[in-house]
N, C-alpha and C positions, 0 to 999 in steps of 0.2 A: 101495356106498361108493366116493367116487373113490379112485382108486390114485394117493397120493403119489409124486411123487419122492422117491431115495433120499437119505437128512441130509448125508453125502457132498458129493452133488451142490448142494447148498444152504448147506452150508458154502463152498464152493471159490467159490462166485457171488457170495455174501457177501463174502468176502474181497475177490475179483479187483472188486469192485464199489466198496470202500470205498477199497482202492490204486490202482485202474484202472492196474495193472502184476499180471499172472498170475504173475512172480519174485518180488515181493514177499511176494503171498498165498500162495506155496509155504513162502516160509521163516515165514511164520506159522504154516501147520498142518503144517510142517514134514513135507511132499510134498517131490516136484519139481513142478518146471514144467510139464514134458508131465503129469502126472497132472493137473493143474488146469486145461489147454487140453481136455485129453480127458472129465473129467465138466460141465466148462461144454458142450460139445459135446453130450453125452449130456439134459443139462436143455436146451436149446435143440430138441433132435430131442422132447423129450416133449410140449415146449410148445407147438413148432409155430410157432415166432418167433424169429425174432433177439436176443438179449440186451446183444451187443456190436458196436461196429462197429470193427475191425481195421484200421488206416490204416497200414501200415510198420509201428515201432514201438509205434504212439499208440495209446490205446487208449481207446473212449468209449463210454457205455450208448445205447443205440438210446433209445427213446420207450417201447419196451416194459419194456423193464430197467429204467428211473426206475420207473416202476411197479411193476413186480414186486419190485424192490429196498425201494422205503418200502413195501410192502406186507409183506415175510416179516421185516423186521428187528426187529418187537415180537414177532415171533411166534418169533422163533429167540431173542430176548431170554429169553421167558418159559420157553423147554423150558431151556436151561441154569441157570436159577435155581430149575429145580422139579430138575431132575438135581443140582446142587447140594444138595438140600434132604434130598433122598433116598438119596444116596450115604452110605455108611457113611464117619463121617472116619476118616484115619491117626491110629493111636494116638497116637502118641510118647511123650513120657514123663508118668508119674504125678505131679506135683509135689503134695507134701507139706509142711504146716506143723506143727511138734510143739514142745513144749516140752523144754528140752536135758535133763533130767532124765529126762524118762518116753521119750525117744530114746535115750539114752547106757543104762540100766539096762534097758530092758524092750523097747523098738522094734527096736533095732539086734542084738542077740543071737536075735532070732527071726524077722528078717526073710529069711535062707537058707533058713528052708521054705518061705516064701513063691514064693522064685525057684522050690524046686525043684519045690512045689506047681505052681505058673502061669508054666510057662517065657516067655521072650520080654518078660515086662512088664518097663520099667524105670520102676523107683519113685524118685524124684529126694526126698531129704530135707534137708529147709532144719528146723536146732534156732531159736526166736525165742522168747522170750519175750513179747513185746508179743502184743496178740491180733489174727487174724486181719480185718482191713477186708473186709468179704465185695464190696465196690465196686472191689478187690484183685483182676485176675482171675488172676495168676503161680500162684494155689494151685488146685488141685482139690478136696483135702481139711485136714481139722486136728484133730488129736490134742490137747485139751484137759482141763484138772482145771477144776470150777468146780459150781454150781448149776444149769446148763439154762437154757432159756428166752433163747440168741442171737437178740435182733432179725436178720429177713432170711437165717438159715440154718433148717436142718435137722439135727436130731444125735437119734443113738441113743447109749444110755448105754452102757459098757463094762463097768462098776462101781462099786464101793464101796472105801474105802482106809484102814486103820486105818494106828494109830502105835503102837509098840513099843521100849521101851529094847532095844538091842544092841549088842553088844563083841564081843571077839576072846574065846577061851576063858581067854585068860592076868589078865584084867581079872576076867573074870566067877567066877573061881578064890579070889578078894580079897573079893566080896562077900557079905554074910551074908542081909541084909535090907535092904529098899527105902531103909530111913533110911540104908546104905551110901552112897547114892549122893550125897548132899552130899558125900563126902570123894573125888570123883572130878570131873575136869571132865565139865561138861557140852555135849554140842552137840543143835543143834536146825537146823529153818528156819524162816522164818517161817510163822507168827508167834509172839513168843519166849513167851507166854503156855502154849503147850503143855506144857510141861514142868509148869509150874505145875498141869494141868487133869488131865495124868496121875498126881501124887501125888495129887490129890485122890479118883480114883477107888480109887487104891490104897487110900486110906485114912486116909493121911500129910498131917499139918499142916506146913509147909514154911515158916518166915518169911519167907526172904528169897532170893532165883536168879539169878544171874547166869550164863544158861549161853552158850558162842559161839554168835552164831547165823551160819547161814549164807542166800544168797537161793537156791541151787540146792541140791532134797533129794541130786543127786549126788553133790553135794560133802560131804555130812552124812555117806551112807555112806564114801567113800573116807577122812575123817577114824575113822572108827570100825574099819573095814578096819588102816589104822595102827598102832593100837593106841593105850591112854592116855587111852580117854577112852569116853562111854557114852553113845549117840547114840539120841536119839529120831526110829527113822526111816519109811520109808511099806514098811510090810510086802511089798506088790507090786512094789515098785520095790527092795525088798532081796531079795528071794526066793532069787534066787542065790548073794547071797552067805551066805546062811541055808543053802541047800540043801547045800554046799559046807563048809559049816564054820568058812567064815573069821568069819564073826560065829554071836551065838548072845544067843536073848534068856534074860537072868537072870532074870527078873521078870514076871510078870503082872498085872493085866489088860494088853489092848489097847486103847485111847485111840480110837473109831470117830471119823473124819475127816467134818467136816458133806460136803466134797467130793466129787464123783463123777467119774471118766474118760469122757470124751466123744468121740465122732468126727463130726466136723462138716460140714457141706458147704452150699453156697448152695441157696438157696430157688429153685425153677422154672428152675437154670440146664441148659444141654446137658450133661450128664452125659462125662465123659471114658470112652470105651470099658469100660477095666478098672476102672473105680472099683467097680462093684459087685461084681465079683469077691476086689477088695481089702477093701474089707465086710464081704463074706462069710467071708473068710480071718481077718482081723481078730474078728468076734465069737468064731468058733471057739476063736481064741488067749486073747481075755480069758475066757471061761469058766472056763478051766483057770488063770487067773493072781487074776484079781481076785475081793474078795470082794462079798455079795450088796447 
């Protein structure tokens, strides 16, 4: 096999060949000067030819440097583009789309195991409602409720999500039976049909409902947190405040949600370093949160 010259030395000829100024191609590969006089010198002694021709300051390729110059510059084109190709990228950061509801009640309160879990990631999270344009490249991942099946991504289910009437203890104190709750306001999100679909499981004929509805389930618990009112809310996204006691459901059944929690991501795209580790951390979490 021939013994190349060293990349070095083919970088610095490269350079000094396209400035025909050896100061210029220094502050390129960011050398000095004498380094770039000295492995030009060292390719010149390997080759057994002149490269440049040195006039004072002026500086011009010989007949053999033309040549050897269009000769290695496809070829130093293609090692940096394969080196590119194969180099691990810089992380930086995780960017995240989620919906502000399943962010604010469930994302944001468990994502410090995360850090403590996988030191060093940083997970950038953007709350949107609108759904993610996967032609959109600012996201990595997205945190979605919905049916499955995103044209152009990819998504593993998180879960299942039921609905459950909850109150504060001081509400739930007042009610006897399910037909209570006409005499209490009602809140919801959409869509305001819910409310309707869980008396029906209960068992309860219901004429007529007006209950608040709200567009974010956030906001459905924080109204029920409150106090004064009985909120049909998403059991995984209340959990805490179940857990805790500030709500409490009077009432049963649970209301099974057609919807599932989703974590999404584009189809065939380069994967951001940490994203599967975030995945991974992520199923972990819904296991223990959501239902089947």
């Amino acid at each position: 096999m021939r013994r190349l010259p060293p990349m070095g030395a083919l970088r610095a000829f490269e350079a000094g060949a396209r400035h025909l100024n050896f100061t210029l191609a220094a502050q390129e590969l960011h050398v000095t000067q004498a380094a770039i006089s000295h492995q030009v010198r060292q390719l010149e002694t390997a080759l057994g030819a002149p490269l440049f021709e040195r006039r004072g300051h002026a500086l011009t390729l010989t007949a053999a440097g033309r040549r050897y110059r269009d000769r290695i510059a496809d070829a130093l084109d293609l090692i940096g583009a394969a080196t590119a190709e194969v180099r691990a990228p810089e992380a930086g950061p995780l960017h995240l789309t989620v919906l502000p509801s399943l962010a604010a009640c469930w994302l944001l309160p468990r994502l410090p195991r995360f850090y403590a879990a996988v030191p060093g990631v940083d997970v950038r999270v953007t709350s949107a409602v609108a759904l993610w344009d996967f032609t959109d490249d600012r996201f990595d991942l997205a945190l979605r409720s919905g049916l499955g099946g995103w044209p152009g991504a990819e998504a593993v289910r998180l879960g299942g999500e039921s609905l459950v009437p909850a109150c504060t203890p001081a509400v739930a104190a007042t009610l006897q039976t399910p037909a209570d709750l006409t005499r209490v306001r009602l809140v919801s999100d959409t869509p305001k049909q819910n409310w309707r679909r869980w008396f029906a499981v209960a068992g309860q004929t219901i004429p007529s409902l007006s209950p608040t509805v709200y567009d974010d389930a956030a906001l459905v618990i924080q109204d029920a947190v409150q106090g004064g009112c009985v909120a049909l809310v998403r059991r995984s996204l209340a959990a805490d405040a179940l857990a805790d006691g500030r709500l409490v459901t009077p009432f049963i059944p649970d209301l099974p949600s057609d919807y599932s929690y989703w974590l999404v991501w584009k189809a065939r795209a380069r994967e951001h370093p940490s994203a599967p580790l975030f995945r991974d951390w992520l199923l972990a979490e819904a296991r223990s949160s959501f239902g089947s």
